[in-house]
C-alpha positions as CSV (number, residue, x, y, z in Angstrom):
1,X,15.2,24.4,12.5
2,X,18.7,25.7,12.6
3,X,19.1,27.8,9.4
4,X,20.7,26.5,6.8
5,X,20.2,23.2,7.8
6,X,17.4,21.2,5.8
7,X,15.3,18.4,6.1
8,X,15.4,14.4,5.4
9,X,13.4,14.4,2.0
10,X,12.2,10.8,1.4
11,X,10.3,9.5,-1.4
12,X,7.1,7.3,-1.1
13,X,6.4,5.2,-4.5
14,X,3.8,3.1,-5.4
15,X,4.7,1.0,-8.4
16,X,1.3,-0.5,-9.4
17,X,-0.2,-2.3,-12.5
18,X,-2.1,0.2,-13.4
19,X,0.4,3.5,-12.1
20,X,3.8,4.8,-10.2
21,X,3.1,7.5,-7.7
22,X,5.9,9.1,-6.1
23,X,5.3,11.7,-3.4
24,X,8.2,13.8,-1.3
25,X,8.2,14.9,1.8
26,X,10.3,15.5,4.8
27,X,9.0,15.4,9.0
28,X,8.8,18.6,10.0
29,X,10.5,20.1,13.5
30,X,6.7,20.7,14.9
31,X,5.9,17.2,14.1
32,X,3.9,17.7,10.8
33,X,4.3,16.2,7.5
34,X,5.2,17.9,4.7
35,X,4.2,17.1,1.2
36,X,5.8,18.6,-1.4
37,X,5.9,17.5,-4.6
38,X,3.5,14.3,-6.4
39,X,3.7,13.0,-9.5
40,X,2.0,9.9,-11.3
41,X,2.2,8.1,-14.3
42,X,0.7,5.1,-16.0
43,X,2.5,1.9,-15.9
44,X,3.2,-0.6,-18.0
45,X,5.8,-3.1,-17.1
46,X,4.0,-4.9,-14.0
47,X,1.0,-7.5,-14.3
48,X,-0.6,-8.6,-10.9
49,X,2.4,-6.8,-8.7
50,X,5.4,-8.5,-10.2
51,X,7.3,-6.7,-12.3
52,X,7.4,-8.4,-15.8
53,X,9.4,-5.8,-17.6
54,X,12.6,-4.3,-15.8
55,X,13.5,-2.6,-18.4
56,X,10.1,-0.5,-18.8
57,X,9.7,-0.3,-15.1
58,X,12.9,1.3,-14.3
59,X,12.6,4.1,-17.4
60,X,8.7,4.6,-15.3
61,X,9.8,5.2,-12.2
62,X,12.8,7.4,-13.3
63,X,10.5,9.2,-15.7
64,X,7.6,10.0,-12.2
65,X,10.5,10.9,-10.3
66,X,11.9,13.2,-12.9
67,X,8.9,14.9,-12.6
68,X,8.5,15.2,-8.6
69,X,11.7,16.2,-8.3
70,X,11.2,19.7,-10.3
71,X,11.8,22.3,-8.3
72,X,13.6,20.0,-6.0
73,X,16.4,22.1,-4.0
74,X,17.9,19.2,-1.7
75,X,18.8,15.5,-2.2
76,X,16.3,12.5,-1.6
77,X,17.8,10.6,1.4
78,X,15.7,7.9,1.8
79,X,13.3,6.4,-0.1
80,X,10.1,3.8,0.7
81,X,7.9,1.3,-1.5
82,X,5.1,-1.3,-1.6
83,X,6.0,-4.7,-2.3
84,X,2.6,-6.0,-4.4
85,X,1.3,-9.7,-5.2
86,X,-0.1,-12.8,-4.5
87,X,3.3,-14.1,-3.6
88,X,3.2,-12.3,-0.3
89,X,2.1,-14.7,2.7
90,X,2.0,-14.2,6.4
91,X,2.2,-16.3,9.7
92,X,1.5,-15.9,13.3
93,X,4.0,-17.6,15.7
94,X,5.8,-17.2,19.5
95,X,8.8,-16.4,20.4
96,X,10.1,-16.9,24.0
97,X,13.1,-16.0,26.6
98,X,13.8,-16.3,29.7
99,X,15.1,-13.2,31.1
100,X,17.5,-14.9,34.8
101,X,17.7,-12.0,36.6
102,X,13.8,-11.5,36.6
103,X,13.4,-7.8,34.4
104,X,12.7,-7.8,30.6
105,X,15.5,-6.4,28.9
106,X,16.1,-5.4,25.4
107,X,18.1,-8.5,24.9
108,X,15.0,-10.3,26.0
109,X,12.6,-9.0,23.5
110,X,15.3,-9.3,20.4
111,X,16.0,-13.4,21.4
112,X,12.0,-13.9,21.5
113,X,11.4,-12.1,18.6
114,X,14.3,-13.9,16.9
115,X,13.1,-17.1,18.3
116,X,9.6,-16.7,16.8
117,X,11.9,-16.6,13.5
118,X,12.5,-19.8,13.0
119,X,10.6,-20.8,10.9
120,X,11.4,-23.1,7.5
121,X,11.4,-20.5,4.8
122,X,12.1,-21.8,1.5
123,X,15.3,-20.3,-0.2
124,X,12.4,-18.9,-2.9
125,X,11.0,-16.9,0.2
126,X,12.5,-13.8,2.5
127,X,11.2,-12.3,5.7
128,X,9.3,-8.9,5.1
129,X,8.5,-8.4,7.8
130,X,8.1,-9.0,11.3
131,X,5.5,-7.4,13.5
132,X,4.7,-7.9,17.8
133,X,1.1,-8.7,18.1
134,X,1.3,-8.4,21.9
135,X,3.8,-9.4,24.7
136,X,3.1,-11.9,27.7
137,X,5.1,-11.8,30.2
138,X,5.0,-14.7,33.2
139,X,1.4,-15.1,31.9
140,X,0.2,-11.5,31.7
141,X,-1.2,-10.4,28.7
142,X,-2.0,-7.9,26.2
143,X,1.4,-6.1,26.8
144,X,2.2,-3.6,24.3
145,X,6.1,-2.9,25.9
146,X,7.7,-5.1,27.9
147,X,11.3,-3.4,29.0
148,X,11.6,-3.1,32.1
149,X,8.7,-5.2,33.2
150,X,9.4,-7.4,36.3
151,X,9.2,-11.1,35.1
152,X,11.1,-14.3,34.3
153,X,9.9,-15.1,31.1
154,X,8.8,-13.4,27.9
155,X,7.0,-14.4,25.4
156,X,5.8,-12.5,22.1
157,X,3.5,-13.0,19.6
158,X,4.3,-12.3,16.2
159,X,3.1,-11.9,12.6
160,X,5.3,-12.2,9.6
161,X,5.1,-11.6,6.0
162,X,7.6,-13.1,3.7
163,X,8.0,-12.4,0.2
164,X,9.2,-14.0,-3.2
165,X,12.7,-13.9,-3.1
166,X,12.7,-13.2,-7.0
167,X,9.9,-10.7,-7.0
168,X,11.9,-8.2,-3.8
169,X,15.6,-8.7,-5.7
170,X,13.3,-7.7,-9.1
171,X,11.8,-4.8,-7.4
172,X,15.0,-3.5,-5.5
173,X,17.0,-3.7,-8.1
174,X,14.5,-1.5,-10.3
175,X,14.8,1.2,-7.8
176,X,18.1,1.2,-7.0
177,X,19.0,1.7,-11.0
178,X,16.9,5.0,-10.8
179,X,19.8,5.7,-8.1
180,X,17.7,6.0,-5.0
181,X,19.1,5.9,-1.3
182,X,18.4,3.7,1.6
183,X,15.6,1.8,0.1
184,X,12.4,0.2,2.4
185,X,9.8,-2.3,1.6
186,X,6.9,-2.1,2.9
187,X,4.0,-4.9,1.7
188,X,1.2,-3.1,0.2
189,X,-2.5,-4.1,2.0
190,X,-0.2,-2.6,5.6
191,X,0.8,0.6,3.8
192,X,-3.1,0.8,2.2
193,X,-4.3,0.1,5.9
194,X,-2.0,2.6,7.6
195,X,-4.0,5.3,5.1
196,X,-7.4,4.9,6.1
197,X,-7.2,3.5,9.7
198,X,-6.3,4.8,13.0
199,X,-5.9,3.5,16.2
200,X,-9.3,3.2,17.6
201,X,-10.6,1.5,13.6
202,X,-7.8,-1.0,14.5
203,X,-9.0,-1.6,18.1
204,X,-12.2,-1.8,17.3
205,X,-11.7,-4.7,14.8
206,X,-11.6,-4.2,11.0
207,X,-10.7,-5.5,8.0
208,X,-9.3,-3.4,4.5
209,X,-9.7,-4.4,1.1
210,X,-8.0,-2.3,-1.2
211,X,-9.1,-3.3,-4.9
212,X,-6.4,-2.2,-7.3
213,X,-6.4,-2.6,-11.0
214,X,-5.3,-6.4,-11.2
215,X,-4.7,-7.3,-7.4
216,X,-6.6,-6.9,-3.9
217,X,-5.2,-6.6,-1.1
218,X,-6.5,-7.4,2.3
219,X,-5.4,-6.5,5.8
220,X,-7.0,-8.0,8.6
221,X,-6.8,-6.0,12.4
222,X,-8.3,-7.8,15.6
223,X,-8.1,-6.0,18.7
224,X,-5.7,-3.4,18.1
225,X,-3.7,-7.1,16.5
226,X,-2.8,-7.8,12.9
227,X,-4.2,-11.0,12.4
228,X,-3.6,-11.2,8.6
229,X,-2.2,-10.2,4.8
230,X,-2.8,-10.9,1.5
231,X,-3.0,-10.3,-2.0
232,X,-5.8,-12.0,-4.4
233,X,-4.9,-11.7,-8.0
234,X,-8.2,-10.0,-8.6
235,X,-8.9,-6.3,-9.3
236,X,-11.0,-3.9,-11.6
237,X,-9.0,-4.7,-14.4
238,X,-11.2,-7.8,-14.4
239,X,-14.3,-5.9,-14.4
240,X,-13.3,-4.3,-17.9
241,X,-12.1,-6.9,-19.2
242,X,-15.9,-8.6,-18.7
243,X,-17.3,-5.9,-19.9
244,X,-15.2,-5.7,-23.0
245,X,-16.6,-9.6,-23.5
246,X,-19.7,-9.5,-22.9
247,X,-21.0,-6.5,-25.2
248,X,-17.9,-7.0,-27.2
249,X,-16.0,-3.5,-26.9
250,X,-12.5,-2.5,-26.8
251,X,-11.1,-2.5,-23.2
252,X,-10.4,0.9,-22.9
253,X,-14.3,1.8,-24.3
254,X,-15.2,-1.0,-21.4
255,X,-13.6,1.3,-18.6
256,X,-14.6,4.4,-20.1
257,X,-18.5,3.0,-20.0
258,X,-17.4,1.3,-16.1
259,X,-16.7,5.2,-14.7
260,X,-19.7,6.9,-16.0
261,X,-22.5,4.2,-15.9
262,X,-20.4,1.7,-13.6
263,X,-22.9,0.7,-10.7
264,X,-23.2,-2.7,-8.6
265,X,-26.6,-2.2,-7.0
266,X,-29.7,0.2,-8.1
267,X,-30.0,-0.8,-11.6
268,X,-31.7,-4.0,-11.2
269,X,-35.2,-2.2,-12.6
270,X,-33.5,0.2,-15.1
271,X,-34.1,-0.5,-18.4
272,X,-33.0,2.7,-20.1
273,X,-30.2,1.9,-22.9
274,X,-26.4,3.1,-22.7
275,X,-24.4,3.4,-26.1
276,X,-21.9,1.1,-26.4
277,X,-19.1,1.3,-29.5
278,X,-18.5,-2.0,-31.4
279,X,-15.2,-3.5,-32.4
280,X,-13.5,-3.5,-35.7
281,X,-16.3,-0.9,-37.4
282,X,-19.3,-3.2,-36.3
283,X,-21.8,-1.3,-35.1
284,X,-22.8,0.0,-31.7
285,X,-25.2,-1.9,-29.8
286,X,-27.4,-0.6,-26.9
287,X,-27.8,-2.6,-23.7
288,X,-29.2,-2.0,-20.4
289,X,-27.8,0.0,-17.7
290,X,-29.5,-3.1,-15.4
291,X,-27.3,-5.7,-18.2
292,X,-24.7,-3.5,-17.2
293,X,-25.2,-3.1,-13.5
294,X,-25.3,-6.9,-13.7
295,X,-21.7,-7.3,-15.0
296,X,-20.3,-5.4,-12.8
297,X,-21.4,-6.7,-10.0
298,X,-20.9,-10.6,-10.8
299,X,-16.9,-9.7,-10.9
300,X,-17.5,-7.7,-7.3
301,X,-19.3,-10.4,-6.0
302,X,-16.4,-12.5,-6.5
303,X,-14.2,-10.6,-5.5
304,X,-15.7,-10.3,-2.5
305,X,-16.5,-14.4,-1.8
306,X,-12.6,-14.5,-2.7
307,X,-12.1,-12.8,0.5
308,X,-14.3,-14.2,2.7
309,X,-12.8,-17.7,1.6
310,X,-9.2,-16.2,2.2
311,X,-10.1,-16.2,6.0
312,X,-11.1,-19.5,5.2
313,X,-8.3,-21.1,4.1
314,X,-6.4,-19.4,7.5
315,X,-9.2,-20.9,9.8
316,X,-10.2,-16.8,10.8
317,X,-14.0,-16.7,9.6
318,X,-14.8,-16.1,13.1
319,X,-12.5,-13.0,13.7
320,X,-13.2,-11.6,10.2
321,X,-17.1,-11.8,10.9
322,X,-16.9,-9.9,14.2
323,X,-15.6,-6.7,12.0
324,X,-16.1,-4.0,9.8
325,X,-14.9,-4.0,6.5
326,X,-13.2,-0.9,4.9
327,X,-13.1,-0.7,1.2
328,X,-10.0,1.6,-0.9
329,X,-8.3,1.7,-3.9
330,X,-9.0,2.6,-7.1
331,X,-11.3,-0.2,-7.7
332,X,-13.5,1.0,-5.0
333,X,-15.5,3.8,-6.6
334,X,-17.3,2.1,-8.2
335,X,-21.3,3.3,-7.0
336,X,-22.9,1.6,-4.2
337,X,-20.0,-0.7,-3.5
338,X,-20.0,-0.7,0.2
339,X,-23.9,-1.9,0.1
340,X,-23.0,-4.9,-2.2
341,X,-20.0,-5.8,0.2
342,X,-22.3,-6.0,3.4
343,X,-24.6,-7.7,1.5
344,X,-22.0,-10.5,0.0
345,X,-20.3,-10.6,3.0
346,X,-22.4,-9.8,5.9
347,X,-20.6,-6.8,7.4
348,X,-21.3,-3.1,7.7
349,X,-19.1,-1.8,5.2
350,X,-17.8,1.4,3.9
351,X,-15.7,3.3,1.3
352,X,-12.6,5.1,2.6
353,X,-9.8,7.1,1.4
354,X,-6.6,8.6,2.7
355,X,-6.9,12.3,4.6
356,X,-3.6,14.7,3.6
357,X,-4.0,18.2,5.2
358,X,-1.4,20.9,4.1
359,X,0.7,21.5,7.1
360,X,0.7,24.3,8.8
361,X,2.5,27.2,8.5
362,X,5.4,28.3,10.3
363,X,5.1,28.2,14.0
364,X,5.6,30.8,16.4
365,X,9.7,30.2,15.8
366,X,9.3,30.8,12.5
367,X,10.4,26.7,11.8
368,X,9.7,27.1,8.0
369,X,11.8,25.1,5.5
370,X,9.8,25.0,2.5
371,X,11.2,27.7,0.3
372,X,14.8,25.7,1.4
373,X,13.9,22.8,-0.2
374,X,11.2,23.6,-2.9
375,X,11.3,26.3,-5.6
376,X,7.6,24.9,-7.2
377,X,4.3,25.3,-6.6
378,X,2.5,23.6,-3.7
379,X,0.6,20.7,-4.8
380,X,-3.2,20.0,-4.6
381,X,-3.6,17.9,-1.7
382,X,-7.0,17.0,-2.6
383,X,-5.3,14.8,-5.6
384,X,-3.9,12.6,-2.7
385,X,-7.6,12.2,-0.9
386,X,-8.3,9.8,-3.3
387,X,-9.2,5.9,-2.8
388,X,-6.6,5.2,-5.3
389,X,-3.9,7.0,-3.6
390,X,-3.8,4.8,-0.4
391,X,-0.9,2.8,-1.0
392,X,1.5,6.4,-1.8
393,X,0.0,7.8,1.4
394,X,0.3,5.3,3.4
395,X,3.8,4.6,2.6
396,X,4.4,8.5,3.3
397,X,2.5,8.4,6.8
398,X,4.8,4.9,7.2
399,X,7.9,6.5,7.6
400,X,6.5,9.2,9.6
401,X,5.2,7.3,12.1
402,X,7.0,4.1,12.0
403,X,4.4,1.6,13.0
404,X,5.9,-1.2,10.7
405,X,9.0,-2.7,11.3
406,X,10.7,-2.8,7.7
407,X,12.7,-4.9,5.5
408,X,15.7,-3.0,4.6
409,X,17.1,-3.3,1.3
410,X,20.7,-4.9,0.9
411,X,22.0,-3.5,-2.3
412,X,20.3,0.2,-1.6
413,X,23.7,2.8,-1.0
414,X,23.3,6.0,0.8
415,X,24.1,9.1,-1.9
416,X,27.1,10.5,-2.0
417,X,28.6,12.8,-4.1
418,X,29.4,10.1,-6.9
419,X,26.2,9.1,-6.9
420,X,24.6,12.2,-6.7
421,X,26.8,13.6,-9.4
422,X,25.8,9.8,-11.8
423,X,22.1,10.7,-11.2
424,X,22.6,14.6,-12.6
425,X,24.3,13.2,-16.0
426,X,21.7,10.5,-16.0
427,X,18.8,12.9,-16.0
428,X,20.5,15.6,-18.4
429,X,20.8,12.5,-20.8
430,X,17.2,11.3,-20.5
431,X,17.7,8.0,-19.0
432,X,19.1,6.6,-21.9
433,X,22.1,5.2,-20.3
C-alpha cells in the first residue's frame, strides 16, 4: 500500500435481542481480512428483531461502537448490518429480455432482473434484496454469467427478500443517529449462512438454522441456489423462559441452570438431582437432570417441527429433505443438539460456527497497515469462533466478498468533515445529546 495511504475501515453490527456486536476491519492489499477491533454488549431495546425502543437502541449501539473504536486512528467509511424478524419474507420469480442483436449484454441482464421485479409489494413492504439463482439463456441452463453469451433471449431466475417498511426506516434511522457512513442491510439467516458455509456446503445442498435468543433464522441452499429465508419468532429465550415455569425460578437462574446442566438428549435415565433456587425466598427444590433434559428438549423439538413446517407452507419439503442441516447461533450449544435435530427432522445434522484466522503478516512488500490505523491491542480471534457470533462475521466476510447484492440505505451520508467533527463532540459529551 502506498504509504501514507490507509484502508476502507467498515463496521459490521449485529443488533440482536439478546446483544450488539460491532467488529472493524478493512480488505487488505494481499486480499486478507483484517480484523481489528470487536466489541459487544447486551441489548435491551429489541424483542424478536424489531426494534421496540429507539431511544435505548441508538445509546447501545453508540455505546459498542465507542468501545471498538478505541485505539481507532482512521474514520469508519462504511458500515453493514443484519435486518432481523419474522417480517422478512422471500420469493422466487423470472425475469426475461430479449437481447435483438443476439449477445447478452449488461442491459440485458439489468431489464430481466428488473422484470422479475414486478411484483405487487404492499407500501408496508420494501425490496431487500434481490439475488440470480441462475441464468437461461435460449433454453440453456445453469448459467452463472451470461455477458457476452451468444443468444436471443435471457431469462433469470431470482430470489427476493423484502422487508417491513417500518422495521428497515426504524433500524436505519437508529444507525444513522450514531453518525455512521454509507449504511447496508443485509437480512440476517444470509449473513449467518455466509459464516459457516462455503461454496461446495452450498452446492452440495444445505440448509442453516441459526437459533438466536428470541428468533431463528433459516436459510435454505439447493444446488449451489438459494431457494429460501426466514425468520420464526422462536429462540432460546424460550427455553428459559420454560424453565423458569416449570420449576418456578427466576429467568436469569433458568439460563444460568440451561448452560451448565442444559442437555436435549442423554439424560433420559439420569436421575441424579440439580439445585434449583426458588422465587421470592421459597425454598429450593431439586429436580432431575432427566426433568430437566426433558424441558429443554420439548422447546427444541418445536423449534425444530417449526422449520420443517416452514418448508411446508413454501411447498419445498422435498428440497429441504434432500439436505444437510447446519445448526449456529447462540442457541445452538446447547449439548447434543445436532443428534436431536436429525432425529426430529430426519437429516444428518451438525453444529457450526464461524472460522476468523488473524491475517497474516506483512508480505514480502512489506504491505502492513495495521499500526496506521490501530494503536490497541490485537483482539482474540477465538472470541469471534463462536456459534453466536455468526451473524457479526458473516456480515464482515459479506462485504469482503460481496456475494449478496444489498439494499442500500437512503438517508445514510458519507462522513465529511462536519460529520466527522458532530460525532467527536458527541462522543466527548457521552451521547447525551
Amino acid at each position: 500500500m502506498t504509504k501514507g495511504k490507509t484502508p476502507n475501515l467498515f463496521a459490521a453490527i449485529d443488533i440482536g435481542s439478546s446483544k450488539i456486536a460491532v467488529c472493524i476491519g478493512y480488505l487488505r492489499t494481499d486480499g486478507h481480512l483484517e480484523v481489528v477491533s470487536f466489541a459487544q454488549r447486551s441489548s435491551t431495546g429489541v424483542h424478536q428483531g424489531i426494534v421496540v425502543d429507539m431511544d435505548r437502541t441508538v445509546g447501545e449501539v453508540e455505546a459498542t461502537l465507542r468501545e471498538a473504536e478505541q485505539g481507532i486512528k482512521s474514520p469508519i467509511e462504511d458500515a453493514i448490518a443484519n435486518v432481523n424478524g419474522s417480517h422478512l419474507s422471500c420469493l422466487n420469480a423470472m425475469g426475461s429480455s430479449v437481447t435483438h442483436k443476439g449477445e447478452v449484454s449488461e442491459k440485458h441482464i439489468k431489464q430481466a432482473l428488473h422484470t422479475a421485479q414486478a411484483v405487487n409489494l404492499s407500501a408496508a413492504n420494501v425490496m431487500l434484496h434481490v439475488l440470480p439463482q441462475q441464468y437461461i439463456v435460449d433454453n440453456q441452463f445453469g448459467i452463472v454469467q451470461p455477458l457476452g453469451q451468444a443468444g436471443k433471449r435471457l431469462d433469470a431466475n431470482v430470489h427476493m427478500i423484502m422487508a417491513s417498511s417500518n422495521a428497515q426506516q426504524n433500524l436505519t434511522k437508529c444507525i444513522t443517529k450514531c453518525r455512521l457512513p454509507n449504511l447496508q442491510l443485509v437480512a440476517s439467516p444470509l449473513a449467518s449462512a455466509n459464516a459457516v458455509l462455503d461454496d461446495a456446503s452450498r452446492e452440495l445442498g444445505v440448509c442453516v438454522i441459526d437459533i438466536g435468543h428470541e428468533t431463528t433464522g433459516v436459510a435454505l441452499f439447493v444446488a449451489g441456489e438459494i431457494k429460501h429465508t426466514g425468520v420464526l419468532n422462536w429462540g432460546g429465550r424460550q427455553v428459559d423462559q420454560d424453565i423458569a415455569k416449570s420449576l418456578f425460578t427466576p429467568p436469569q437462574a433458568a439460563e444460568n441452570l440451561k448452560v451448565e446442566h442444559g442437555s436435549v438428549v442423554g439424560h433420559e435415565l439420569d436421575e441424579s438431582a440439580i439445585t434449583v433456587p426458588g422465587v421470592n425466598g421459597r425454598p429450593e427444590t431439586r429436580p432431575s437432570k432427566s426433568l430437566f433434559s426433558q424441558i429443554i428438549r420439548a422447546v427444541y423439538e418445536r423449534i425444530f417441527n417449526e422449520v420443517a413446517a416452514e418448508f411446508e407452507r413454501h411447498d419445498l419439503s422435498n428440497e429441504f429433505g434432500s439436505t444437510r442441516v447446519v445448526l449456529t447461533g447462540g442457541g445452538s450449544k446447547i449439548e447434543n443438539l445436532a443428534y436431536l435435530a436429525s432425529e426430529v427432522l430426519g437429516l444428518e445434522a451438525y453444529v457450526d460456527h464461524p472460522k476468523v484466522v488473524p491475517a497474516p503478516g506483512a508480505n514480502a512488500n512489506g504491505d502492513s497497515t495495521h499500526d496506521q490505523i490501530f494503536a490497541g491491542d490485537d483482539i482474540n480471534t477465538a472470541e469471534l469462533n463462536d456459534p453466536a457470533m455468526a451473524t457479526v462475521v458473516g456480515l464482515l466476510q459479506r462485504r469482503v466478498v460481496g456475494r449478496i447484492k444489498t439494499h442500500q440505505a437512503r438517508t445514510a451520508q458519507t462522513r465529511g468533515v462536519t460529520s466527522t467533527a458532530a460525532r467527536s463532540v458527541y462522543r466527548w459529551l457521552g451521547g447525551n445529546v
